[in-house]
C-alpha positions as CSV (number, residue, x, y, z in Angstrom):
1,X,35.6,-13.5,5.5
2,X,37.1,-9.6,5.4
3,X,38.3,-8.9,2.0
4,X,41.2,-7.7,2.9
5,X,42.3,-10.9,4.6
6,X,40.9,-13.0,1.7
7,X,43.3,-11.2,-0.4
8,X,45.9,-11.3,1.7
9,X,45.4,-14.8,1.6
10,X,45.0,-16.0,-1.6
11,X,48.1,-13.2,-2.5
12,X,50.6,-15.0,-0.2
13,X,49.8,-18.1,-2.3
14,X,50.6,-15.8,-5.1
15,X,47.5,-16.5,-6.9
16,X,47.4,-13.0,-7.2
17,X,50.8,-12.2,-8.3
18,X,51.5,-11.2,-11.4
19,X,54.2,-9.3,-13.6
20,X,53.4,-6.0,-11.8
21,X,52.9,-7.5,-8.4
22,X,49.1,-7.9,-6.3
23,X,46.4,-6.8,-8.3
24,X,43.7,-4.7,-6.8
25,X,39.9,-5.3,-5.4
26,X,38.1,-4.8,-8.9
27,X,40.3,-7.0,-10.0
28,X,40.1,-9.6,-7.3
29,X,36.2,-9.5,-7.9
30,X,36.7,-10.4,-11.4
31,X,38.9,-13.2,-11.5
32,X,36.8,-14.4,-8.8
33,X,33.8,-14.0,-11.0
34,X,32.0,-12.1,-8.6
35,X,29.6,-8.9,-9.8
36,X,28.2,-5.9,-7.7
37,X,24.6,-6.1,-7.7
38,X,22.2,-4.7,-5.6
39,X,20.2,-6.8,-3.3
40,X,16.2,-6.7,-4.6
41,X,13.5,-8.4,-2.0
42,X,11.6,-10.9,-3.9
43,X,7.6,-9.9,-3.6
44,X,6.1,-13.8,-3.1
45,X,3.1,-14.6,-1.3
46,X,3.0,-18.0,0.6
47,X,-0.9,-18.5,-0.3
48,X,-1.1,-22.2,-1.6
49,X,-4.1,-20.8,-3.5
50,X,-2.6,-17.4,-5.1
51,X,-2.8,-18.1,-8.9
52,X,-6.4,-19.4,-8.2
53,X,-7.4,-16.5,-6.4
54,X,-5.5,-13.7,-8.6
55,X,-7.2,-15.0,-11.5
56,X,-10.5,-14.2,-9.8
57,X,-9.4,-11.0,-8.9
58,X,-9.1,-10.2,-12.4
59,X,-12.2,-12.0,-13.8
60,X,-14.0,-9.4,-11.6
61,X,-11.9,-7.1,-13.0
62,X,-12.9,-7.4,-16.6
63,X,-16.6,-8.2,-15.4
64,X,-17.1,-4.8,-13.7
65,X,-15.7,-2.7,-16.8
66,X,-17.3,-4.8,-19.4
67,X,-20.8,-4.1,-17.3
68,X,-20.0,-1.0,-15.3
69,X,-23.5,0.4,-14.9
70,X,-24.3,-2.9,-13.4
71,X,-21.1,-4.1,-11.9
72,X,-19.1,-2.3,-9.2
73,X,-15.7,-3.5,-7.3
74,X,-13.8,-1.8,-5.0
75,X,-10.7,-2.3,-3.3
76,X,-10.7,-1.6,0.8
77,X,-8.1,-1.4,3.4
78,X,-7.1,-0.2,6.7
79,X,-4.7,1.8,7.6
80,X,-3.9,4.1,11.1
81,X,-1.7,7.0,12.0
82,X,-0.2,8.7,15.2
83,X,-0.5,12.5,16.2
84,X,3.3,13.3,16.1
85,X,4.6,13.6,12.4
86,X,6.2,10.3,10.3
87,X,9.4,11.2,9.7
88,X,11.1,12.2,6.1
89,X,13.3,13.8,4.3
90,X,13.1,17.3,3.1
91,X,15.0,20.2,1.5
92,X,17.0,22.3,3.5
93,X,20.4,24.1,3.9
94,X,23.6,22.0,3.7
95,X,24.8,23.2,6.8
96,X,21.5,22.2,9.6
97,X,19.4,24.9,10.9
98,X,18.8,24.2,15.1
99,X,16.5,21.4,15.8
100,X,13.0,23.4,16.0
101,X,11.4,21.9,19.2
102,X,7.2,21.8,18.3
103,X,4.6,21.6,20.8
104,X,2.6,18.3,21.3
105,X,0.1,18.4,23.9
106,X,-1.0,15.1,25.5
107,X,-0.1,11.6,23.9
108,X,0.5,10.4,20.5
109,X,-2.6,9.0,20.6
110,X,-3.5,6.9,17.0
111,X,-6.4,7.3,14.3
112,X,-7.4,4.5,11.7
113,X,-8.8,4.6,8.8
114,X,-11.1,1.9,6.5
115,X,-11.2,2.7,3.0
116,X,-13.1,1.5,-0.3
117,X,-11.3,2.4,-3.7
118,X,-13.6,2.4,-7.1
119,X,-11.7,0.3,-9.5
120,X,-13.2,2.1,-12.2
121,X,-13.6,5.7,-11.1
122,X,-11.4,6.4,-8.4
123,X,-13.9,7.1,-5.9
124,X,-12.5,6.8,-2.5
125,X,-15.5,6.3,0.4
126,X,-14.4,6.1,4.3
127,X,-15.3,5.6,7.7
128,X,-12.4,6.9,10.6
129,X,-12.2,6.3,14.2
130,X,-10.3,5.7,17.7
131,X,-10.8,2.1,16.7
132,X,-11.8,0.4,13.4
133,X,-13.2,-2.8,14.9
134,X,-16.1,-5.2,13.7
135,X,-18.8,-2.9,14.5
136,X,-17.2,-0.3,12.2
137,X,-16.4,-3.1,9.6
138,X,-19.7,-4.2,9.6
139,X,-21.1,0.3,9.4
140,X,-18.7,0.3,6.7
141,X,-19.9,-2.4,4.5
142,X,-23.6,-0.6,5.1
143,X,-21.9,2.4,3.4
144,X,-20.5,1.0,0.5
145,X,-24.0,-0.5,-0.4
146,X,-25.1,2.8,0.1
147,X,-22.9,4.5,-2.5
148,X,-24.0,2.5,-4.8
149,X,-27.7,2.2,-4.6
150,X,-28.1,1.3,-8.5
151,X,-25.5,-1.4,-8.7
152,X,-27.0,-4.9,-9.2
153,X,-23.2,-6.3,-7.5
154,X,-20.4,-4.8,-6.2
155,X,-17.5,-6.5,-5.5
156,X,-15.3,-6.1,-2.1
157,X,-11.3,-6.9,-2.4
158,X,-10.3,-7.2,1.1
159,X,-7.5,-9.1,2.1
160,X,-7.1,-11.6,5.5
161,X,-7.7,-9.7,7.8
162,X,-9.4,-11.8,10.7
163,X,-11.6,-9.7,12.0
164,X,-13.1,-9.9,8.1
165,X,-14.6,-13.4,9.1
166,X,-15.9,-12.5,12.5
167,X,-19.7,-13.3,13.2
168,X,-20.4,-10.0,13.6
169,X,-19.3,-8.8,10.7
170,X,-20.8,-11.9,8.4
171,X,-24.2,-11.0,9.9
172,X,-24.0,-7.9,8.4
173,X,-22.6,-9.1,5.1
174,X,-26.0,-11.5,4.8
175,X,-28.0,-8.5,5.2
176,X,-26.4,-6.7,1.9
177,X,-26.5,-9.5,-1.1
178,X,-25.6,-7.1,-3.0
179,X,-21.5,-6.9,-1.7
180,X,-19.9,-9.9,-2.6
181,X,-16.2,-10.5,-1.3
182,X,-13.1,-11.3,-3.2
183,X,-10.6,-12.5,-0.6
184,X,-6.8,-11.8,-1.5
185,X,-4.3,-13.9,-1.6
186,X,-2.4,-14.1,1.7
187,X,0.5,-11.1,2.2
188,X,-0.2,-10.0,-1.6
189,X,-0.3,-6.2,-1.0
190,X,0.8,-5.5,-4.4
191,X,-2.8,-7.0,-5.5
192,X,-4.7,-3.9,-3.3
193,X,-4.2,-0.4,-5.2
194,X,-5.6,1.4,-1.9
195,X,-2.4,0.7,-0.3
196,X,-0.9,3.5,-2.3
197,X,-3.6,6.1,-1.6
198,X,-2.7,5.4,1.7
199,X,1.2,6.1,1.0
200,X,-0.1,9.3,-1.1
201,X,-1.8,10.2,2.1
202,X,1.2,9.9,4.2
203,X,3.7,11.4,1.6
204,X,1.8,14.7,1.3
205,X,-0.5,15.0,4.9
206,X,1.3,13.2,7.8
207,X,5.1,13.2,6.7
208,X,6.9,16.4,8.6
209,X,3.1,17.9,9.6
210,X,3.3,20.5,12.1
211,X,0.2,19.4,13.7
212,X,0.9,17.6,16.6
213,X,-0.4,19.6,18.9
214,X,-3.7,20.8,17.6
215,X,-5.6,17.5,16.4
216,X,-8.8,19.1,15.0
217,X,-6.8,20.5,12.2
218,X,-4.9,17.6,11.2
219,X,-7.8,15.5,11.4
220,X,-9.0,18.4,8.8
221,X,-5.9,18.3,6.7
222,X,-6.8,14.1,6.3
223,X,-10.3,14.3,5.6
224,X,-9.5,17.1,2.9
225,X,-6.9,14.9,1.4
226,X,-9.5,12.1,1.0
227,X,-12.6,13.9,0.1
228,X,-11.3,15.3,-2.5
229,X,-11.7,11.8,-4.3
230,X,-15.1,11.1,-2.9
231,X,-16.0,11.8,-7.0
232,X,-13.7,10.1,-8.7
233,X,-10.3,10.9,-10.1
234,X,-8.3,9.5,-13.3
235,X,-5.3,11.1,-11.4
236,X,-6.0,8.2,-8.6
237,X,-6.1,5.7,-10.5
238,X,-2.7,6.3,-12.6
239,X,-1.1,6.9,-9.3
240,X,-2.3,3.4,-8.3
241,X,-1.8,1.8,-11.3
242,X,-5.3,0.9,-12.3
243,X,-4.7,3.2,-15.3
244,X,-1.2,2.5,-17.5
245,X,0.2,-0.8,-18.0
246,X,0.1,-2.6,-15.0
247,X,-1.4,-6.2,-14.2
248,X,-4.7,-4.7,-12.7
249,X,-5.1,-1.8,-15.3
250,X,-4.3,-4.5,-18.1
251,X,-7.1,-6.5,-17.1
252,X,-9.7,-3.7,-17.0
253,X,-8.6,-2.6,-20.7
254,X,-8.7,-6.5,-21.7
255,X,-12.3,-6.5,-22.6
């Protein structure tokens, strides 16, 4: 019901009447014992098995910091972007400049990206292409046993992805005992820290770029932004929150 009219209502009942006449809104809300809050999404994920598998999550956690010559995990994810620019804000004069009209030559074709993020040294390794499919699931598994040729067991968080399970990509996953898979729960994206190297990448490459229409250089500009972790960074992993006091950093100081 309108406010206004709920008021109106309840005021011709004179509910609302008092010595000095209607009372206002803030008023109204009080009486009626009703707060402003603001309205918070509750993060939930509807896996039956979520404690279960959190708690493995984090016993591999502790495992690959307790033995970290020994024991590596990594977090991996996919993500994809579009030639024309996401959209943002930015600084700018109060009153707006013209719209500046940019050049884009053919479509807005999309990229993707697979990622693997060391949970203990920020060490980001990736594979990109016009499609991330099972064939490059199953390269990209080859080259994450590859960065870590003295490893005796490396841990892969991945979450549900389906093409994960394919027969393809299982295939490959017998040929390299070494990687071992830690599934996610289901829609738990606050469990996989790689999801906010991915919004690191789009906050300072693809927001506003003014690359659109030469696609060589902002393929340059991503690969720059990524290789610049390929050894490590403590700087990636407080932005991610496996270093301060989150659940995952917790669990890797919990030795």
């Amino acid at each position: 019901m309108n406010l206004l009219i709920f008021r109106d209502s309840l005021a011709s009942e004179s509910v609302l009447s008092g010595t000095d006449g209607p009372i206002g809104p803030h008023s109204l809300m009080q009486r009626l014992k009703v707060g402003w809050r603001w309205a918070r999404p509750a993060r939930f994920s509807p896996d039956p098995a979520y404690v279960e598998k959190q708690a493995h999550l984090l016993d591999c956690l502790q495992m690959a910091a307790r033995q970290p010559d020994r024991i590596v995990l990594v977090f991996i994810d996919e993500m994809g972007f579009f030639r024309w620019p996401q959209g943002g804000h930015d600084w700018m004069p109060t009153t707006p400049l013209p719209s500046t009209v940019l050049p884009c030559a053919e479509n807005n074709r999309q990229w993707r990206l697979i990622g693997a993020l060391d949970a203990l040294s920020g060490q980001v390794t990736y594979l990109d292409n016009y499609i991330v499919g099972r064939r490059q699931v199953g390269v990209f598994y080859q080259r994450i046993d590859q960065a870590y040729p003295h490893a005796q067991r490396i841990f892969v968080v991945q979450d549900n992805w389906s093409i994960h399970t394919h027969p393809d990509v299982l295939s490959v996953l017998t040929s390299l005992p070494r990687l071992q898979i830690v599934p996610l729960p289901t829609y738990a994206h606050w469990l996989n820290p790689i999801e906010k190297l991915w919004r690191w990448l789009r906050q300072d490459v693809l927001r506003l770029h003014r690359y659109a229409s030469d696609w060589p250089t902002l393929l340059s500009q991503v690969h720059a932004f990524l290789d610049q972790f390929a050894h490590g960074s403590l700087d990636l992993l407080r932005y991610v929150g496996l270093l301060g006091d989150g659940k995952l950093a917790a669990a890797l100081r919990s030795l």
